[in-house]
ZADREN-390805 format. One line per 2 residues: for each residue x, y, z of N, C-alpha, C. Coordinates in Angstrom, 2 decimals. Example, Ala and Ser with C-alpha at 12.3 -4.5 7.8 and 13.67 -1.06 7.14 Angstrom:
13.19/-5.69/7.80/12.30/-4.50/7.80/13.20/-3.30/7.80  12.85/-2.25/7.08/13.67/-1.06/7.14/12.90/0.03/7.87
//
This chain:
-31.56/4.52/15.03/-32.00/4.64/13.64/-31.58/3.41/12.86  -32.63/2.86/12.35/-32.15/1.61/11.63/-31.31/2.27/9.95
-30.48/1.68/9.78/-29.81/2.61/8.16/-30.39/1.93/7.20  -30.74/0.07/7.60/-30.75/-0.20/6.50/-32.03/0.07/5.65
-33.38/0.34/6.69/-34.48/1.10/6.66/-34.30/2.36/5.52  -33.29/3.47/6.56/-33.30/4.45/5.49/-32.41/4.22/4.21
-31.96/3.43/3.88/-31.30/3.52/2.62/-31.96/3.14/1.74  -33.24/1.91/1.83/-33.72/1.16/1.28/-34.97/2.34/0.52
-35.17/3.17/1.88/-36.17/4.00/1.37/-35.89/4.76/0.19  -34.59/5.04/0.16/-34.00/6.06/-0.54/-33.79/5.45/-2.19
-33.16/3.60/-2.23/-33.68/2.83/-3.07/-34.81/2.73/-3.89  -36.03/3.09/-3.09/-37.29/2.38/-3.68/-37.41/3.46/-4.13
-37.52/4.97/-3.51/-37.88/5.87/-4.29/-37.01/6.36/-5.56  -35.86/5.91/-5.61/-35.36/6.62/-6.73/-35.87/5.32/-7.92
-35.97/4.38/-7.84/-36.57/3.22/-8.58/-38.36/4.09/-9.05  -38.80/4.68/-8.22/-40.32/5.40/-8.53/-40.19/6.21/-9.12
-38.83/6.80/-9.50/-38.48/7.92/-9.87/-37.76/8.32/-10.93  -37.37/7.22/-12.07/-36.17/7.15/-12.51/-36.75/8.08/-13.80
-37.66/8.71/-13.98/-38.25/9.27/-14.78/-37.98/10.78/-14.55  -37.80/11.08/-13.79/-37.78/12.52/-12.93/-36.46/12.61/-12.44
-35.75/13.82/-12.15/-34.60/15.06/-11.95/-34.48/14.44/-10.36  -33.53/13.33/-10.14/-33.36/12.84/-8.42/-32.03/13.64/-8.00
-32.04/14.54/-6.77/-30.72/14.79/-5.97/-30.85/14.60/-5.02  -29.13/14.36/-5.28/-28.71/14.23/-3.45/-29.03/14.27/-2.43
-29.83/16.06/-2.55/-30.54/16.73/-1.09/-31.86/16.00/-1.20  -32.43/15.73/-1.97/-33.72/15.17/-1.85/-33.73/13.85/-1.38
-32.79/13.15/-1.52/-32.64/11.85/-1.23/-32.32/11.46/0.53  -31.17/12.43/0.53/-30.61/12.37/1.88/-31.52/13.09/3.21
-33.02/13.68/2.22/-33.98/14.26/2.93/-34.74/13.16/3.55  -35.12/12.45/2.29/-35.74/10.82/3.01/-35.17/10.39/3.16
-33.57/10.34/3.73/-33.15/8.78/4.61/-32.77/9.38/5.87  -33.11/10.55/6.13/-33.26/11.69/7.53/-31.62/11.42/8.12
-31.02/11.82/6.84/-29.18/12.27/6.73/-29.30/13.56/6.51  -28.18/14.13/6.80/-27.32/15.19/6.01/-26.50/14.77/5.26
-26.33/15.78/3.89/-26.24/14.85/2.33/-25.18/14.04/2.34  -24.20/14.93/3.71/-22.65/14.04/2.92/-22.62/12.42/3.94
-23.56/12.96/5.11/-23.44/11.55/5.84/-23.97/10.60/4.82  -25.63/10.89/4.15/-26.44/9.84/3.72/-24.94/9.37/2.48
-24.43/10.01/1.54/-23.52/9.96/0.84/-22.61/8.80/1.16  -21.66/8.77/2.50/-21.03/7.73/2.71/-21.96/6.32/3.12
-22.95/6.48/3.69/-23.71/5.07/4.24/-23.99/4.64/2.79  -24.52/5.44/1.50/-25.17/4.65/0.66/-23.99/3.92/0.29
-22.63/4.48/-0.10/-21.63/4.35/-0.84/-21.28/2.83/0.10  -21.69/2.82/0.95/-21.24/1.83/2.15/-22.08/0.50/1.94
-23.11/0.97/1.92/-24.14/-0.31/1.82/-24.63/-0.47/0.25  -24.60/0.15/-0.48/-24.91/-0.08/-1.94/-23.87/-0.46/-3.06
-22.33/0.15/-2.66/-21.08/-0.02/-3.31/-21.33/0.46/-4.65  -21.55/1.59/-4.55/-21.57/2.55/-5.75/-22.23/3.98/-5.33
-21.83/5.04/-5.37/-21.86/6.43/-5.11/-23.46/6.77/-5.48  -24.03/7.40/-4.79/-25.69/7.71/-4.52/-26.02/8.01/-6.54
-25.12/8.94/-7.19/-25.71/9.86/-8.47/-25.35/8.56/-9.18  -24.12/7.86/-8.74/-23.47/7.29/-9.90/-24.79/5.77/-9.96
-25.14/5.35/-9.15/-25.92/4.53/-8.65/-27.32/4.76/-9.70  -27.94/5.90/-9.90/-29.19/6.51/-10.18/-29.00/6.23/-11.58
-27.49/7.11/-12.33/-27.48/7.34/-13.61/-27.17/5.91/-13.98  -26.63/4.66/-13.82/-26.69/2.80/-14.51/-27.61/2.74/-14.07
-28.74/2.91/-13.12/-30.28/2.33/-13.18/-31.11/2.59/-14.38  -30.73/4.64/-14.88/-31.36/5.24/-15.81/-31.15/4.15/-17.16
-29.95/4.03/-17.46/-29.10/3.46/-18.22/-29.64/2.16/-18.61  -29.66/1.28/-17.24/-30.20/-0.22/-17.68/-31.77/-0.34/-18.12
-32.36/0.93/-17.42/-34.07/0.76/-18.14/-34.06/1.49/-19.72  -33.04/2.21/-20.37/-33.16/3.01/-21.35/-32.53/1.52/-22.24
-31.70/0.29/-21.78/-31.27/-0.30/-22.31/-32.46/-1.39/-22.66  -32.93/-2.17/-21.71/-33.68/-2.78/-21.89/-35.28/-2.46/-22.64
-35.74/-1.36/-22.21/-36.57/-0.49/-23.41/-36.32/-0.43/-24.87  -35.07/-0.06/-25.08/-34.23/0.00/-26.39/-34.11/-1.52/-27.35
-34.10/-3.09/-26.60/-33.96/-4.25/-26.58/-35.28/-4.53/-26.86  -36.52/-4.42/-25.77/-37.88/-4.46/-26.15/-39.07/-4.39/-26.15
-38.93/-3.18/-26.95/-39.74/-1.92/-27.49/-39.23/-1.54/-28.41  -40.51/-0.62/-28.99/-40.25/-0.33/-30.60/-40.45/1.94/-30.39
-40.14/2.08/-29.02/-40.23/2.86/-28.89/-38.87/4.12/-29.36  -39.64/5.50/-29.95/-38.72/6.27/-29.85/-37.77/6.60/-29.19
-36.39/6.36/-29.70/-35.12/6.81/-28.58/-34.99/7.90/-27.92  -36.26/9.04/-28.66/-35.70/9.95/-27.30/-36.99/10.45/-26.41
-37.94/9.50/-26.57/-39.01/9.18/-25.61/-38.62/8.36/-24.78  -37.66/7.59/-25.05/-36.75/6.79/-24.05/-36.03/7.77/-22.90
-35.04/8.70/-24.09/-34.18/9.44/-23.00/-35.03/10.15/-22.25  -36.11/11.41/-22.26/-36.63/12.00/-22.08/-37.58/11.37/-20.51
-37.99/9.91/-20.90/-38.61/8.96/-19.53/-37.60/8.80/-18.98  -36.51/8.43/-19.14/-35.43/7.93/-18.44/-34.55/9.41/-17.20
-35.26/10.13/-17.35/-34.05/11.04/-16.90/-33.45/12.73/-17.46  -33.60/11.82/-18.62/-32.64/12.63/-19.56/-33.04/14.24/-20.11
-32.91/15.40/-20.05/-33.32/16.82/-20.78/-32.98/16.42/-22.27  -31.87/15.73/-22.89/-31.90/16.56/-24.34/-31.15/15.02/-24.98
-31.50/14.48/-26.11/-31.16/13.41/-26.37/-30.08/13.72/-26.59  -29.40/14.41/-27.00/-27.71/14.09/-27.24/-26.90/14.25/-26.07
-27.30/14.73/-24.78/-26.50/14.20/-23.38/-26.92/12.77/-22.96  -28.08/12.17/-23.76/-28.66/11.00/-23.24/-27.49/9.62/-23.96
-27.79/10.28/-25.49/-26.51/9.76/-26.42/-25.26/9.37/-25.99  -24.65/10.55/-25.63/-23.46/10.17/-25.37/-23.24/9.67/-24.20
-23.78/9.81/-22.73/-23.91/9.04/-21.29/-24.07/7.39/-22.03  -24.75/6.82/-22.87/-25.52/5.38/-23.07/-23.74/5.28/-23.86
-23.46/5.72/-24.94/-22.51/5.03/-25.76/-21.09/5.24/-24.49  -21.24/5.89/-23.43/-19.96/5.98/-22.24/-20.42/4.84/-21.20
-21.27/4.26/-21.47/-21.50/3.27/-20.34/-21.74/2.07/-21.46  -21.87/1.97/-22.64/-22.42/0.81/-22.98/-21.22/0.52/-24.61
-20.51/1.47/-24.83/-20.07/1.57/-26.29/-20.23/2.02/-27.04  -21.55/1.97/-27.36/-22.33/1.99/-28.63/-23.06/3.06/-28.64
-23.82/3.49/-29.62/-25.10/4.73/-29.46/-26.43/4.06/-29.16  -27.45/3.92/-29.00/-28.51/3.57/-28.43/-29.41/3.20/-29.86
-28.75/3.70/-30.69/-29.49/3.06/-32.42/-28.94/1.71/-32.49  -27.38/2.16/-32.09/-26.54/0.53/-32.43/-27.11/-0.55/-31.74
-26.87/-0.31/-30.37/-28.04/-1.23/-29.36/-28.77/-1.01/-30.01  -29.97/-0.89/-30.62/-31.21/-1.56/-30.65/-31.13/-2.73/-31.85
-29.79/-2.06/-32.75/-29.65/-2.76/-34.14/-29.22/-3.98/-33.63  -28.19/-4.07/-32.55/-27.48/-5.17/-32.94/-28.51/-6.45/-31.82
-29.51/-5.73/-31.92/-30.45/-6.62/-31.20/-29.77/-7.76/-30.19  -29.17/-7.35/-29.27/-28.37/-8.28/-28.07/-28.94/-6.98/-26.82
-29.30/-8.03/-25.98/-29.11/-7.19/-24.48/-28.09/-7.44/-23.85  -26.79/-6.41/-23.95/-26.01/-7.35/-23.15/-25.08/-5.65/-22.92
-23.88/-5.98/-22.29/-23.46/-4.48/-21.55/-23.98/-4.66/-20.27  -23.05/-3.81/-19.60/-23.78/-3.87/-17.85/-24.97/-3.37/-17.84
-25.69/-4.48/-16.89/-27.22/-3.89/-16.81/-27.49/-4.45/-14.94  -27.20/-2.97/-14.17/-27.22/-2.48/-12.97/-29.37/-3.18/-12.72
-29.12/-3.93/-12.06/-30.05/-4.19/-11.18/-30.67/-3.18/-9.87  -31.45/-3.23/-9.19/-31.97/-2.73/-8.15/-31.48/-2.90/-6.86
-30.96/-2.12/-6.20/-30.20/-2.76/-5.24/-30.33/-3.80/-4.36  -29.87/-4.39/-3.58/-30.17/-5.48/-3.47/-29.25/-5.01/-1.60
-29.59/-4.87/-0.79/-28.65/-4.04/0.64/-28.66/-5.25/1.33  -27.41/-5.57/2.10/-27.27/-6.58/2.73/-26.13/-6.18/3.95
-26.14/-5.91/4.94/-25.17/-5.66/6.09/-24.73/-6.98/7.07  -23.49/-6.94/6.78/-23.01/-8.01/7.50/-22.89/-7.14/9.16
-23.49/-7.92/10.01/-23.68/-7.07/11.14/-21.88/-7.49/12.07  -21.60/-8.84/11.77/-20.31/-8.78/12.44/-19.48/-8.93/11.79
-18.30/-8.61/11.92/-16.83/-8.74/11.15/-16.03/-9.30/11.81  -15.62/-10.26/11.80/-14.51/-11.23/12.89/-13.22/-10.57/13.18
-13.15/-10.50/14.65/-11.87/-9.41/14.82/-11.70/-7.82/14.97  -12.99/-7.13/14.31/-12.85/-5.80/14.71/-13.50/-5.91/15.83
-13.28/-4.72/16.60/-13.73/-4.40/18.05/-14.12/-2.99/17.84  -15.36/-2.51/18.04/-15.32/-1.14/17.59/-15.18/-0.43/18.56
-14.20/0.01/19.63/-14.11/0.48/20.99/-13.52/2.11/20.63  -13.92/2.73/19.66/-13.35/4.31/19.47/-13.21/5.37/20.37
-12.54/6.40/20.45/-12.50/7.36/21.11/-13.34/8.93/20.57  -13.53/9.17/21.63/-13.71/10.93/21.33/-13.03/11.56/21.02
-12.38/12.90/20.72/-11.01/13.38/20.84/-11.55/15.01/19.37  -11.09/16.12/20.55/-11.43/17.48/20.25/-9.63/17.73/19.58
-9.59/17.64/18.18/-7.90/17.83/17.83/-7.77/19.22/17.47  -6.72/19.75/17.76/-6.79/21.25/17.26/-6.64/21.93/16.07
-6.74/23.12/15.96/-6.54/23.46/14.32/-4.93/22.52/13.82  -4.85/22.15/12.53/-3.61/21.63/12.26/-3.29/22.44/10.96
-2.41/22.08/10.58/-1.29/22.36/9.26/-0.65/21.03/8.43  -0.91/20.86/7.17/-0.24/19.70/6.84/0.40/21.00/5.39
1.56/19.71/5.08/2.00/19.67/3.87/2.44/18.33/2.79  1.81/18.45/2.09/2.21/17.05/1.34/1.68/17.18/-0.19
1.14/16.14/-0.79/1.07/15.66/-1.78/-0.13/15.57/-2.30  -1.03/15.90/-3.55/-2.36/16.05/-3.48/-2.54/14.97/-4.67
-3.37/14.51/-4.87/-4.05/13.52/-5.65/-5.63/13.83/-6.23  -5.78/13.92/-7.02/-7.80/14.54/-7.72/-8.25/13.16/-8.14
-9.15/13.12/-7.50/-9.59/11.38/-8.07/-11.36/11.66/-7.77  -11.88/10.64/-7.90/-13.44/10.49/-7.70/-13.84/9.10/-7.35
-14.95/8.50/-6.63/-15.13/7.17/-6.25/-16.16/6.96/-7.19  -16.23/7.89/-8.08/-16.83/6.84/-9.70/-16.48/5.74/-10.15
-17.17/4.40/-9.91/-16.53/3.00/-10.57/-15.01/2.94/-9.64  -14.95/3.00/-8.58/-13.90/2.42/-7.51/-12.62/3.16/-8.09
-12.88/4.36/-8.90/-11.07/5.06/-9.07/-10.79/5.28/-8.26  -11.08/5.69/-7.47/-10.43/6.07/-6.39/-9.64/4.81/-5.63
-10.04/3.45/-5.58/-9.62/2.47/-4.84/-8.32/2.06/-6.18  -8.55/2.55/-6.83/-6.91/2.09/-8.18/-5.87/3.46/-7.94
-7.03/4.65/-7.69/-5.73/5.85/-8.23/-4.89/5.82/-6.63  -5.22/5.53/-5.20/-5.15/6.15/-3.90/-3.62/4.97/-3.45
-3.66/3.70/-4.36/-2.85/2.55/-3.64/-1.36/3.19/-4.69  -2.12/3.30/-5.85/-0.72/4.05/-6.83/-0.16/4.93/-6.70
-1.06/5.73/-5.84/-0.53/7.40/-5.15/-0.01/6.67/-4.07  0.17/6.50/-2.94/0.81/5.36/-2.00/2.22/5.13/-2.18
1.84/4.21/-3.38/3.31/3.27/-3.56/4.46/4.64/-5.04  3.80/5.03/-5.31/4.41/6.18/-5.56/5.33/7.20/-4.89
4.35/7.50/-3.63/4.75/7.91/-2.78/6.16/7.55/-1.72  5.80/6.18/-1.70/7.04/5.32/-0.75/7.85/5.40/-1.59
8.18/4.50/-2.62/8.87/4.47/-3.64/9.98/5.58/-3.96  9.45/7.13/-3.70/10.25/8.05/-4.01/10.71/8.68/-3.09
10.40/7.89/-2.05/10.40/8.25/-0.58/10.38/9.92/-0.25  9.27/10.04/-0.85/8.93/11.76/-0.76/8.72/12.10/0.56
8.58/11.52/1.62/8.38/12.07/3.10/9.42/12.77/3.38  10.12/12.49/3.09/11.59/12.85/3.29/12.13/14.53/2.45
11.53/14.92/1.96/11.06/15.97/0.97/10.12/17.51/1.81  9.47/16.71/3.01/8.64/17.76/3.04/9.10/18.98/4.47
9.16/19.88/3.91/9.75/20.64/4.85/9.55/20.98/6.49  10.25/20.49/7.64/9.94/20.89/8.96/8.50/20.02/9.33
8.45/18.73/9.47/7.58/18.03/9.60/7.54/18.24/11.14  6.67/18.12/12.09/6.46/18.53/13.43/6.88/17.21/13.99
6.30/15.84/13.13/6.30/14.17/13.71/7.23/13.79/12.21  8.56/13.07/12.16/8.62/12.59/10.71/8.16/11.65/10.98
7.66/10.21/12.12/7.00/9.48/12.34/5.40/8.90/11.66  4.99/9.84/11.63/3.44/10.45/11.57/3.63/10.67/10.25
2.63/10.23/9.07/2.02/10.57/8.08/0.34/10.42/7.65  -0.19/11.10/7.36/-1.38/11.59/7.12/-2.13/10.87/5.98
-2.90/10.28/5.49/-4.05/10.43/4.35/-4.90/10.99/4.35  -5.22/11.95/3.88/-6.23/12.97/3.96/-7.62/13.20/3.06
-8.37/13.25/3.37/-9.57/12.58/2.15/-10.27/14.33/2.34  -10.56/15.48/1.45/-10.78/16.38/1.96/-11.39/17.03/0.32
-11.98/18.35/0.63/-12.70/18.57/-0.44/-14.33/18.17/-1.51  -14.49/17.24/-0.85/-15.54/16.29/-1.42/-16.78/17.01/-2.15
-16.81/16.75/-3.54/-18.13/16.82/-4.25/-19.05/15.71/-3.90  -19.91/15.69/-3.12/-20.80/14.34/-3.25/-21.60/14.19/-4.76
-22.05/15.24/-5.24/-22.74/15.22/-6.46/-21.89/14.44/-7.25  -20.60/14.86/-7.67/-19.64/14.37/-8.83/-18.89/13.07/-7.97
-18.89/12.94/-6.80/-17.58/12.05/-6.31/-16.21/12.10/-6.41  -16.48/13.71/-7.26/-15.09/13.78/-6.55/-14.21/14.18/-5.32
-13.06/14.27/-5.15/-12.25/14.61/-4.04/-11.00/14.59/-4.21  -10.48/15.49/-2.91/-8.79/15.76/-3.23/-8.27/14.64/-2.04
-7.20/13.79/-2.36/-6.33/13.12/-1.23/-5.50/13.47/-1.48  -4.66/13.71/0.10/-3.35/14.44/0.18/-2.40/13.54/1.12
-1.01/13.18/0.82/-0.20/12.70/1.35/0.74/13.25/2.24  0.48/13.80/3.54/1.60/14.13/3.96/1.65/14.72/5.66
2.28/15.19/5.95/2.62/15.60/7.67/2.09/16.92/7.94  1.70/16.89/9.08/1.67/18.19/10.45/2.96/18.96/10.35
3.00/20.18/10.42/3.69/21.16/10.08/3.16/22.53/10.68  4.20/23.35/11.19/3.78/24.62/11.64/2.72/25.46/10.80
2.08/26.08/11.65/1.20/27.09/10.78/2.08/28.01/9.83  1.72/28.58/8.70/2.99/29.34/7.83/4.22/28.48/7.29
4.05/27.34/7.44/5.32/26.75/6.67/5.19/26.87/5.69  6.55/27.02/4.81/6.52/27.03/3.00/6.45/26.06/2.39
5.23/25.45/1.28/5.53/24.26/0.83/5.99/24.64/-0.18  7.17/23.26/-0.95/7.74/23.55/-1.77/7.49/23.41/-3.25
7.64/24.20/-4.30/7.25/23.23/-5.53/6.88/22.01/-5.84  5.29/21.42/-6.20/4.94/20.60/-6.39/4.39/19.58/-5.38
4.27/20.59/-4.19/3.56/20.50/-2.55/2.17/21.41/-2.62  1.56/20.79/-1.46/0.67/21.79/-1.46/0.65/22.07/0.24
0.22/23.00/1.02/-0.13/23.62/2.10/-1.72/23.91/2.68  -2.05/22.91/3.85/-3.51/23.06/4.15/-3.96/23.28/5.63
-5.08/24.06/5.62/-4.89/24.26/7.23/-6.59/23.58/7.40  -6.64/22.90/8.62/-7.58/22.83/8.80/-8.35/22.91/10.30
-9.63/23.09/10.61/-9.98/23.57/11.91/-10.08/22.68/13.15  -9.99/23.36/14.43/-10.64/22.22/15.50/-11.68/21.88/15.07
-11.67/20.80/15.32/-12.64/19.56/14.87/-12.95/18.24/16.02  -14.04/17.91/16.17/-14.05/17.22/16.88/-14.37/15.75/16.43
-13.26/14.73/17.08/-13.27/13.11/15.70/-13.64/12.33/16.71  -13.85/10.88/15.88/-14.08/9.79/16.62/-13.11/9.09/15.73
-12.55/8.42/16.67/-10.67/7.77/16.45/-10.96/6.34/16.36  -11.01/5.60/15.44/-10.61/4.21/15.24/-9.56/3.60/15.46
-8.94/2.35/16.05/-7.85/1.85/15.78/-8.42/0.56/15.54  -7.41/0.39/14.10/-7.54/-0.93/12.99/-6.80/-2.06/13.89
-7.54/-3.63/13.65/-7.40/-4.40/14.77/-5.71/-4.75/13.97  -5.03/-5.38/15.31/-3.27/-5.38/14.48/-3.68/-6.51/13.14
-2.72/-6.47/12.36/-2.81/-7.70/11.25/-1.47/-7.21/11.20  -1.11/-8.70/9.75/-0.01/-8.36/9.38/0.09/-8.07/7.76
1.34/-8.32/7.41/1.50/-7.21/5.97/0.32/-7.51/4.61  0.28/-8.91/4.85/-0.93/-9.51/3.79/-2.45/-8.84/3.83
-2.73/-9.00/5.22/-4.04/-8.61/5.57/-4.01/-7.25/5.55  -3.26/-6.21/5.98/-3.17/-4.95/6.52/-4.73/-4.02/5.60
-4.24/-3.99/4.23/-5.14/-3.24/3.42/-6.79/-3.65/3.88  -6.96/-4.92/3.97/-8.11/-5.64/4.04/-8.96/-5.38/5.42
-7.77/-5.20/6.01/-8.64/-4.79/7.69/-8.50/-3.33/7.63  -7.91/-2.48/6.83/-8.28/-0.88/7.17/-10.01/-1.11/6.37
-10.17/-1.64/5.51/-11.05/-1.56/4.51/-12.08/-2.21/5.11  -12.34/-3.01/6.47/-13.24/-3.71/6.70/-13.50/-2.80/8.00
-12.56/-2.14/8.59/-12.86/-1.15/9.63/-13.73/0.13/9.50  -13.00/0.74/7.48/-13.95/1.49/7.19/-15.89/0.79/7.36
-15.81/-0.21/6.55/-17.18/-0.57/6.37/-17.66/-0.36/7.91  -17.40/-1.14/8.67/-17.85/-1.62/10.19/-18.12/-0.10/10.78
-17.69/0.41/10.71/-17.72/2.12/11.35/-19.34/2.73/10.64  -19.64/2.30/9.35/-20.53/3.54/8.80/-21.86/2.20/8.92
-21.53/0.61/8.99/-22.35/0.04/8.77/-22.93/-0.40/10.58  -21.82/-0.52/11.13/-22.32/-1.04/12.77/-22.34/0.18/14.10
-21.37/0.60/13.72/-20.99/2.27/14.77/-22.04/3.26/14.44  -21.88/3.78/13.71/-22.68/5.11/13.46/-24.51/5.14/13.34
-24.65/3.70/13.15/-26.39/3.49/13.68/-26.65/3.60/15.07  -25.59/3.38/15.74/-26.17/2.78/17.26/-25.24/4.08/17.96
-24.55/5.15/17.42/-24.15/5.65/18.08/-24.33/7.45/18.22  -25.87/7.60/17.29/-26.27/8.84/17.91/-25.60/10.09/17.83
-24.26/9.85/16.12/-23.46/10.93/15.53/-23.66/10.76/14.50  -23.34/11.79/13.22/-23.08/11.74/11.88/-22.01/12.40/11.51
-21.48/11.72/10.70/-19.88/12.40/9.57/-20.37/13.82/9.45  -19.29/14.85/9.93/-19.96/16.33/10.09/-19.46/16.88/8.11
-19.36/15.50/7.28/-18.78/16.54/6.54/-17.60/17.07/6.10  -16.34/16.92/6.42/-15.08/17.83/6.99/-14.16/16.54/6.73
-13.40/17.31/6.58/-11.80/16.79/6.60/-11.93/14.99/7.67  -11.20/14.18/6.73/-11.78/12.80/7.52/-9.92/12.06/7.17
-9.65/11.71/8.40/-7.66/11.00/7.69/-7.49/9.64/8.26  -6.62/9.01/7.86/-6.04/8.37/8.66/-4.44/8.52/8.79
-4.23/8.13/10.21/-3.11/8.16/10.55/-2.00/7.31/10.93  -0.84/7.16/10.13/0.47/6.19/9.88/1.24/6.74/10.96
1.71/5.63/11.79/3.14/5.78/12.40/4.02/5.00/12.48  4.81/4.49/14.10/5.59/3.83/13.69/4.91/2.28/14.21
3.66/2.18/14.40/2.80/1.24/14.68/3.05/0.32/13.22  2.78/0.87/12.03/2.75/0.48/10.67/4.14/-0.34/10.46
4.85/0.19/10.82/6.10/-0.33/10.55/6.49/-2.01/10.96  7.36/-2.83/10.03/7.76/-3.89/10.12/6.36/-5.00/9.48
6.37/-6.54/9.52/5.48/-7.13/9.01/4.51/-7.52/9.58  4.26/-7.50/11.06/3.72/-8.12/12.06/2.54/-6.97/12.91
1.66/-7.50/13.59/0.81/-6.60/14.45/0.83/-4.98/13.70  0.63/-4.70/12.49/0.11/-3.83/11.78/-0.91/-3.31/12.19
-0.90/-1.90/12.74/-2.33/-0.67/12.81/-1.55/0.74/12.80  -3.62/1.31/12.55/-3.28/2.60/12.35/-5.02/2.95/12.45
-4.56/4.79/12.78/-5.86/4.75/13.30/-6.60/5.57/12.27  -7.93/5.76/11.85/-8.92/6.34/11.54/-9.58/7.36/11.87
-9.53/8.75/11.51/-10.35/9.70/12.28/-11.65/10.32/11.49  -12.63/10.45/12.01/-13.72/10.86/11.52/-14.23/12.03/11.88
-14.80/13.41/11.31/-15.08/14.44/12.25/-16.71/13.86/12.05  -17.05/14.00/12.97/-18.72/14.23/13.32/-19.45/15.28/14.46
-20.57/15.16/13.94/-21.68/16.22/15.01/-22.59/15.26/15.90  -23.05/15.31/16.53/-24.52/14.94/17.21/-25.53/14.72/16.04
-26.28/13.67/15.90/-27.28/13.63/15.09/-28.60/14.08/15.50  -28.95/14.92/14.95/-30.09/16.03/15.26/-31.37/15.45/14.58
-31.51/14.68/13.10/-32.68/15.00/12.33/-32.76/13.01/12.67  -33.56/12.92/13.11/-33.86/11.58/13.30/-34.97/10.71/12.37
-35.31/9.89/12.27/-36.09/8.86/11.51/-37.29/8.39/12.42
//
């Protein structure tokens, strides 16, 4: 399946469309995904979340309309997307400042104005090797630390490094009760709204089934699952962030076309040990749950 094919498709039509009620499921119908796979590839190849992507397109044509044209503002909202001008209102003055009267007054086009996507896949990445494993893991148990964030406008890439160093810092591992590995720590990416972008990340260890977490912990169980296991090529302390982050890309942009699975959806981590440790030959591995890809292109 070529992705960049289906994403593009998924591009042009919401560009045909920006007039009309676009979701998720409809989208991820034409790029012959299931919603949460099509979800990460767009987020992958477009660098901005499928809804969040739609609503600055709505935005930049309601802007530039507003700039020039002498048209009614809420014949604007109403083409653009929008049911009721005062959700149109306040979305334009949360992305732009202003109310959409002010824009037109202060006669400037200026404020972010989101272009059409523009998809470009770097097919190699110098240094990764994408040689993953299979691996059926069993039901688990964690306990740790939860975080509510969303990959609206990259929060998530500000709130997840502060939750992190927060984390070390207070050296909360050390906190969590009857860890099975204290070696072993978890990032856990779980919960996911694709509609909203949001999601829960959780910080913390494998733990017996029934363990008590303690005030200001949380307790999660989750099922056999069957992953495909990354390991991040070694680096050292400078690079480290940069090659988990280029391993993510390489996985959803080079692996998962040519390899005849999709993200099932589900609980997705990576995993810290004592590999991480010290400044030198830095890794850690990546797990993904996926299915067999069934609905083809």
């Amino acid at each position: 399946m070529d992705y960049e094919v289906c994403i593009q498709r998924t591009v042009d039509y919401i560009e045909e469309n920006l007039h009309q009620q676009v979701t998720l499921l409809q989208l991820a119908e034409i790029a012959c995904f299931s919603p949460f796979h099509y979800h990460r590839v767009f987020q992958t190849m477009v660098g901005d979340s499928v809804m969040n992507y739609v609503r600055k397109r709505r935005l930049t044509s309601a802007a530039v309309r507003l700039f020039y044209t002498d048209e009614k503002v809420i014949d604007i909202a109403f083409d653009v997307g929008f049911q009721y001008q005062e959700s149109f209102n306040r979305a334009f003055k949360n992305f732009y400042g202003v109310t959409p009267k002010q824009y037109r007054e202060a006669k400037r086009l200026t404020g972010p104005l989101i272009g059409k996507a523009c998809l470009f896949i770097n097919h190699y990445i110098g240094g990764i090797c994408m040689e993953p494993t299979l691996v059926t893991k069993p039901a688990f148990h964690i306990i740790g630390y939860e975080l509510r964030t969303k990959n609206k406008d990259g929060q998530n890439n500000m709130d997840i490094p502060q939750f992190w160093q927060q984390y070390m810092q207070k050296n909360l591992g050390c906190t969590i009760p009857d860890p099975i590995n204290k070696n072993q720590e978890l990032g856990i990416c779980t919960n996911f709204d694709p509609e909203t972008g949001e999601f829960v990340y959780v910080i913390g260890m494998e733990v017996k089934e029934g363990t008590q977490a303690h005030e200001g912990m949380v307790y999660m169980s989750f099922p056999e699952m069957e992953y495909v296991v990354f390991t991040t090529p070694k680096s050292d302390e400078k690079s480290f962030s940069s090659t988990i982050q280029s391993t993510w890309n390489n996985i959803f942009t080079n692996w998962f076309p040519q390899s005849g699975y999709e993200h099932a959806g589900t609980v997705e981590f990576e995993l810290y040990d004592e590999r991480c440790h010290g400044s030198e030959n830095k890794e850690m591995d990546i797990y993904i749950p996926v299915n067999k890809q069934t609905v083809l292109g």
